[in-house]
C-alpha positions in Angstrom: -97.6 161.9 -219.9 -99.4 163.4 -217.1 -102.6 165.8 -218.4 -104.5 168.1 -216.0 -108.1 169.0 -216.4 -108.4 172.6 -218.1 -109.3 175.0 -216.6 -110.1 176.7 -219.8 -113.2 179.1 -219.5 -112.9 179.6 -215.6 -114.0 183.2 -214.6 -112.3 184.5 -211.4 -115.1 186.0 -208.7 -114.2 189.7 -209.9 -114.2 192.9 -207.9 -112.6 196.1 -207.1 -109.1 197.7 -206.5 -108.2 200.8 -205.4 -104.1 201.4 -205.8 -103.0 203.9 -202.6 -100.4 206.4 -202.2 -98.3 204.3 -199.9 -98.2 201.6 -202.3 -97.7 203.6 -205.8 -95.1 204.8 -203.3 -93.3 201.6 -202.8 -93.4 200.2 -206.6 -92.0 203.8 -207.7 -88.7 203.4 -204.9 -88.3 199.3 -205.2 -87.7 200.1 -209.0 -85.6 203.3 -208.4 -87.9 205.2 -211.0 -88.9 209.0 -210.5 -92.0 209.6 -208.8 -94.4 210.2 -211.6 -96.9 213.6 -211.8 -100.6 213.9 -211.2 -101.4 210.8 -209.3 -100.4 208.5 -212.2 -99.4 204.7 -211.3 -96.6 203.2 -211.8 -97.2 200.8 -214.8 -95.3 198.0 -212.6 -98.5 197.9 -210.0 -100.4 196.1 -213.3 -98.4 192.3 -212.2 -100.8 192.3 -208.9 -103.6 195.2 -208.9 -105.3 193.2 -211.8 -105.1 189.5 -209.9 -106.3 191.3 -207.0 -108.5 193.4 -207.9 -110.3 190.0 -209.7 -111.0 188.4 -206.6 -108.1 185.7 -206.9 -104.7 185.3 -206.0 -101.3 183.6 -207.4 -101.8 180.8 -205.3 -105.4 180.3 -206.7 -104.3 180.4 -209.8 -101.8 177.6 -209.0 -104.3 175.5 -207.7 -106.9 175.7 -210.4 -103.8 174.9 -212.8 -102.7 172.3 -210.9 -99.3 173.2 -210.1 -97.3 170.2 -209.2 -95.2 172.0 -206.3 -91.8 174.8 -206.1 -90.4 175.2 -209.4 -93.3 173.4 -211.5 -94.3 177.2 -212.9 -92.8 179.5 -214.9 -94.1 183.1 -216.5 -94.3 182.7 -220.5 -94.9 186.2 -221.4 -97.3 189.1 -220.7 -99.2 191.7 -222.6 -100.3 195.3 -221.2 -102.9 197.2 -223.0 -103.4 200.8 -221.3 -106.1 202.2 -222.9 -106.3 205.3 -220.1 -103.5 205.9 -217.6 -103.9 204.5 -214.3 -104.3 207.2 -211.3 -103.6 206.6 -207.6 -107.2 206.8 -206.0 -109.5 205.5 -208.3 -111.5 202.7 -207.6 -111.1 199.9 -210.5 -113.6 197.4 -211.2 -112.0 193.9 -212.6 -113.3 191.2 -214.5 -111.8 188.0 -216.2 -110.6 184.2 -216.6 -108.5 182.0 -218.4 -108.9 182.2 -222.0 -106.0 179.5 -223.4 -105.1 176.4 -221.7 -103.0 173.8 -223.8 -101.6 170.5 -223.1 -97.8 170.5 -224.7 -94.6 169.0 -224.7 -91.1 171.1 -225.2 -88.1 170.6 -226.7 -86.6 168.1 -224.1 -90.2 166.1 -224.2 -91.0 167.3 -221.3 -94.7 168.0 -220.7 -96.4 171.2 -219.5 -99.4 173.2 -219.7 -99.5 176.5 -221.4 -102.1 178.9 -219.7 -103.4 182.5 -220.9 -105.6 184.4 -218.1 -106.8 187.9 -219.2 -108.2 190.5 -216.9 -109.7 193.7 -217.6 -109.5 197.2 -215.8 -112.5 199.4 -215.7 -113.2 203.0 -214.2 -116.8 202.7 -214.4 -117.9 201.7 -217.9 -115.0 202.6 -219.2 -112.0 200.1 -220.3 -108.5 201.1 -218.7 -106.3 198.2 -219.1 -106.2 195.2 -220.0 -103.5 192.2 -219.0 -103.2 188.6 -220.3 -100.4 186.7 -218.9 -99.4 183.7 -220.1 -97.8 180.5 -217.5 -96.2 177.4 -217.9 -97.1 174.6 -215.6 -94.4 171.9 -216.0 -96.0 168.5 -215.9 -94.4 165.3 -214.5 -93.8 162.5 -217.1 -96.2 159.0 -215.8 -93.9 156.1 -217.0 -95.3 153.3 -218.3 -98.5 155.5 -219.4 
């Protein structure tokens, strides 16, 4: 069975995020929902704001995982905490890494790699949000191994 090195532990570079009009905009009309009232985000801008706003990108995280190529990933689950609305014009400070990594097999003895990253949203000192996502990374069997 083929086993990556874990990741487990990595911390992404961090930074900050600021979610604009134009694109609150765009995430309230792709998902045909109602424009919502004093500057408040639409909760669907917490799948990228967070990975941006930590200084990495989907296809960073695929590379530190090891992704074997198209198709080799799959989203497991995720897991919003709001702990304060998120507002259209505030600057958000992020921070986080993967926290669960584990070397698996599934029903069909198939190997993969379960991974957790968590990031966390601040305005100021102040905790907004926090996401943890959780991946699959399909492995290929090595026969003979």
């Amino acid at each position: 069975m083929s086993k990556s090195t874990s990741p487990l532990g990595y911390r992404f570079p961090g930074g900050r995020y600021t979610i604009a009009d134009w694109e609150n905009w765009l995430l309230t009309d792709c998902t045909t929902a109602q424009a919502l009232p004093e500057n408040l985000a639409h909760p669907v801008s917490l799948f990228h704001v967070p990975i941006l706003g930590a200084g990495t990108s989907i296809a960073e995280l695929f590379e530190i995982c090891g992704a074997e190529g198209p198709g080799s990933v799959g989203l497991d689950g995720y897991d919003w905490e709001y702990m304060h609305p998120l507002r259209v014009g505030v600057e958000y400070r992020m921070e986080g890494g993967i926290v669960r990594w584990e070397n698996l097999v599934d029903e069909r003895d198939q190997p993969y790699d379960s991974m957790s990253f968590s990031i966390e949203m601040f305005d100021g000192s102040e905790l907004v949000a926090r996401i943890t996502n959780t991946w699959r990374f399909r492995r290929r069997k090595v026969v003979g191994a």
